[in-house]
N, C-alpha and C positions, 0 to 999 in steps of 0.2 A: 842606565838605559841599555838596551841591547843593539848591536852593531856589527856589521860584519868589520873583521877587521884581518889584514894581511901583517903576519912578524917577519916574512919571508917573501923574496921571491919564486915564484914556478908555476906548477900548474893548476885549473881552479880547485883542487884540496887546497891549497893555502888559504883558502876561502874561510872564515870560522867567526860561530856569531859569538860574542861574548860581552859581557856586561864591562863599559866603561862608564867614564863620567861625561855626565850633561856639557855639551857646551856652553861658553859664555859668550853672548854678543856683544860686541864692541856700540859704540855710538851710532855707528853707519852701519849699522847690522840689524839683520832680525831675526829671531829667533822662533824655524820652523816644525809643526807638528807633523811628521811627512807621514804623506798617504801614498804616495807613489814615487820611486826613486827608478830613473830612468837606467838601464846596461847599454852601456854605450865603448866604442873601441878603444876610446881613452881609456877607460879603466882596464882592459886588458894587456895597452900598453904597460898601465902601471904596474898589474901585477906582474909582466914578465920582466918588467926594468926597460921596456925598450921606448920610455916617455922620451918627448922631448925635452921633459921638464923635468929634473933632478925630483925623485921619491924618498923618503924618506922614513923607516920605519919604527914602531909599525906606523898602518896606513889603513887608513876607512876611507876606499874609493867612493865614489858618487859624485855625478859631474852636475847632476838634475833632480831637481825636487819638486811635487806639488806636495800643498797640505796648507795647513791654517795659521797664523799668528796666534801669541795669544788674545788679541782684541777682536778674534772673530775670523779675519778677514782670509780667503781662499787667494794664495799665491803659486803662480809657479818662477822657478828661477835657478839662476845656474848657480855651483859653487865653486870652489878651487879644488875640494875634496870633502868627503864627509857625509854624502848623501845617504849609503849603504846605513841608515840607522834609524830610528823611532825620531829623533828630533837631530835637524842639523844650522848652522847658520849661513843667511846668504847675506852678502852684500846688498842695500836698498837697489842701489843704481843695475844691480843684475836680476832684478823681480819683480813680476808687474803680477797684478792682481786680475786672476781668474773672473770676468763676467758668467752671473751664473746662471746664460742661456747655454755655456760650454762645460761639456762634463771632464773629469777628470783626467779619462781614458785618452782622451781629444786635446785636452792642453800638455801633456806630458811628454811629447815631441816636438811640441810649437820652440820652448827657449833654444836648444841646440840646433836639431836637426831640420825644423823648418825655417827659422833663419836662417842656418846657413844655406837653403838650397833657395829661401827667397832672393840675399846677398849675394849668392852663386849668380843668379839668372840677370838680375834686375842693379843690381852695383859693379859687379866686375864684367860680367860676361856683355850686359845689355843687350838683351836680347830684342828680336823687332820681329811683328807677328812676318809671316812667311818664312822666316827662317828655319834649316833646318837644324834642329840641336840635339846632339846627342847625351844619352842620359843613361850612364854607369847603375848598375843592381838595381834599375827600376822600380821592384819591387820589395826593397828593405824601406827603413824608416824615411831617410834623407832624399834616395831615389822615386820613393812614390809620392813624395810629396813636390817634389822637381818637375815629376811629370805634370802632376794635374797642374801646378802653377803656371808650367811653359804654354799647357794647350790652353788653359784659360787667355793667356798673352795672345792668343794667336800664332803658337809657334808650330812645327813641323816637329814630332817628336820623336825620336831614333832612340828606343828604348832597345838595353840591353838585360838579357836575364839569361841564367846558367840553366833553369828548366823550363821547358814545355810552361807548367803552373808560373811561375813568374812572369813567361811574356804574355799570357792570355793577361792576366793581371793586370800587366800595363799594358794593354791594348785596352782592357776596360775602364783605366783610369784617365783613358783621353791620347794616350804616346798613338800616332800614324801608324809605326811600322813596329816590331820587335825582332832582334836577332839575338842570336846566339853569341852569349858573350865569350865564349873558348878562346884563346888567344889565338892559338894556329887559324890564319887567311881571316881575323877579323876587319881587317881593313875594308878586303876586297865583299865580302859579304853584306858589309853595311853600304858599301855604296856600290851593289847590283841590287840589294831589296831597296835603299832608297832614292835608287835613281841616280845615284851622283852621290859629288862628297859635301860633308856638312857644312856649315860655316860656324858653328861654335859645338866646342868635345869640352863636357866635364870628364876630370880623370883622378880617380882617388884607389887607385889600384900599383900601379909602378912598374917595374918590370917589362917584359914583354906586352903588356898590354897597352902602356903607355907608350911607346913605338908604334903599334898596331893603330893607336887612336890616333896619333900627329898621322898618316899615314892617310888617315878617311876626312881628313880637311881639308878643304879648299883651300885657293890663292887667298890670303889675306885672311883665312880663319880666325877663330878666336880661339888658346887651349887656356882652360882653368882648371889646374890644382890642387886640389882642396886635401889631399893625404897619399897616404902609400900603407894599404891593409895589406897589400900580399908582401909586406916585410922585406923586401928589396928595393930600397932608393937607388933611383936609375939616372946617372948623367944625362941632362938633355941632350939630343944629337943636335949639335947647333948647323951641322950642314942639313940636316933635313930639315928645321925647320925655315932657313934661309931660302930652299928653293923655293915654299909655297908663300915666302912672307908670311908667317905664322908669329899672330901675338900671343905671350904668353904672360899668364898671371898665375899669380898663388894667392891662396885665401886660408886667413886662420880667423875665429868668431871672432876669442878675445881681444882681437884688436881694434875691434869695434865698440869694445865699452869702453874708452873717452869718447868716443865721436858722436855726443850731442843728443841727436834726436833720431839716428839711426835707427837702434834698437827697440826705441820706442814705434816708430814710424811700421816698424818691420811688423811689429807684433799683434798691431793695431789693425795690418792688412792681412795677417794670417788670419785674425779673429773675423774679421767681414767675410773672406773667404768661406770661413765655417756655415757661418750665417748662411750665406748664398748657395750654400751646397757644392760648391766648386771645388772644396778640400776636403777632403776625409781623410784625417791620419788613421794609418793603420796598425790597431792591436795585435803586435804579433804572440802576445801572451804575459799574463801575470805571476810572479812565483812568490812563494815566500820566504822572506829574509832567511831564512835558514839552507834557501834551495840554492843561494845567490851562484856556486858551481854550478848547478846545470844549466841556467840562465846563460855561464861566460860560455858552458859548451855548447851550448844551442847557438846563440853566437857567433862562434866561431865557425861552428858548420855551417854554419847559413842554413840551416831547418824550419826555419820559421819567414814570415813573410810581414812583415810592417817592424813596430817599436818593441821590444822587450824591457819589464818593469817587475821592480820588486815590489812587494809589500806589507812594510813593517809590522802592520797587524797581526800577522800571520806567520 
């Protein structure tokens, strides 16, 4: 079968499709026809080595997959690696089966990036409608689907975005206000446009920005987490967060597959969501397997506006 596969680390030229062998699935496994293989940050961690998780090569990224069994049935579901291919294996317990009043396009950010921003709001952060919450790249996969979630909640949404097109975006996905996510004086600009400071900051940025966000909390806020894209892990400042009483959480997905009925629960309320109109995940573009570099550069630039996806067909 064909497969993008990394012998090296660096930049996405190490990217290269080339014919391996089929996987085999295990007892607890199933073995997927993928139709859509999700690009996501983890797999750029991978290819630059800068994973949390020891790589090993080579390596065939892919964190997400839809596509079919062979008895038919339309899945999507996460994997540990291996999605960048025509067929990959997922674990049972990490893929729930696509209903098919949802298309493709639409389930192909639900297993990662819409849990974790449902997890984000609704398990760690616990959001409560009036509140104000702030919400990092608004307009990527993770963040626009944060937003519609929160304003569905009843929440106050402090959407941030790097252009002009991103904040209208999330203004129209339901976020209150949008600002300018620049680092320099973001504190001070999120709470003169929203009035005051938040009481819950998602934070998957690090650096300077994560100072600027502990900075637009209130007394007693909430900060959550969830990564560090701009590639500078940054010491918490424990005296800043001490004067505002500032709770703070981390969140990673995988840690939520042993926990029961979580992920099911999670998946189950993205999909009604759909239903209802209230979630629109967004396509930020299709490539194919062969293109899977300009997908990690697009990526990386931030050029694009919702989910980027591969696909094997092609």
């Amino acid at each position: 079968m064909r497969a993008v596969v990394m012998e090296r680390f660096g930049g996405p030229e190490v990217l290269r499709v080339v014919r391996v062998p089929e996987p085999s699935p295990g007892p607890e496994e199933l073995l997927i026809d993928v139709v859509r293989a999700g690009v996501n940050w983890t797999d750029v961690h991978a290819r630059t080595n800068s994973s949390w998780a020891p790589v090993e090569l080579p390596h065939v990224p892919g964190a997400e997959v839809v596509g079919r069994t062979a008895d038919g049935r339309r899945v999507v579901g996460l994997t540990l690696a291996g999605g960048y291919a025509e067929r990959a294996v997922v674990d049972r317990r990490m893929a729930w089966e696509v209903p098919e009043d949802i298309g493709d396009d639409e389930a192909m950010p639900l297993p990662l990036q819409g849990q974790a921003a449902w997890h984000l709001l609704f398990t760690v952060a616990r959001i409560r409608p009036g509140q104000r919450v702030l919400v990092p790249a608004a307009a990527g996969a993770l963040g626009s689907m944060a937003v519609q979630l929160a304003a569905e909640a009843g929440a106050r949404v402090v959407a941030l975005g790097s252009t002009e097109e991103r904040r209208q975006l999330a203004l129209a996905l339901g976020a209150e206000i949008a600002v300018d996510s620049a680092p320099d004086g973001l504190a001070e600009r999120v709470r003169e446009t929203a009035g005051g400071p938040v009481e819950v900051a998602l934070e998957m940025t690090g650096g300077a920005v994560l100072h600027e966000t502990i900075a637009a909390l209130a007394p007693r806020g909430r900060l959550v987490i969830y990564g560090c894209v701009g590639g500078a892990p940054t010491d918490l400042p424990t005296r800043a967060l001490m004067e505002r009483s500032v709770t703070v959480s981390t969140f990673w997905l995988p840690h939520l597959r042993e926990a029961g009925a979580a992920l099911p629960t999670s998946m189950a309320a993205l999909y009604d969501a759909i239903r209802r109109g209230t979630l629109r995940p967004m396509n930020g573009g299709v490539y194919p397997l062969g293109e899977a570099p300009a997908a990690h550069r697009a990526l990386t630039a931030r050029t694009h506006l919702g989910k980027l996806a591969l696909d094997p067909s092609r």
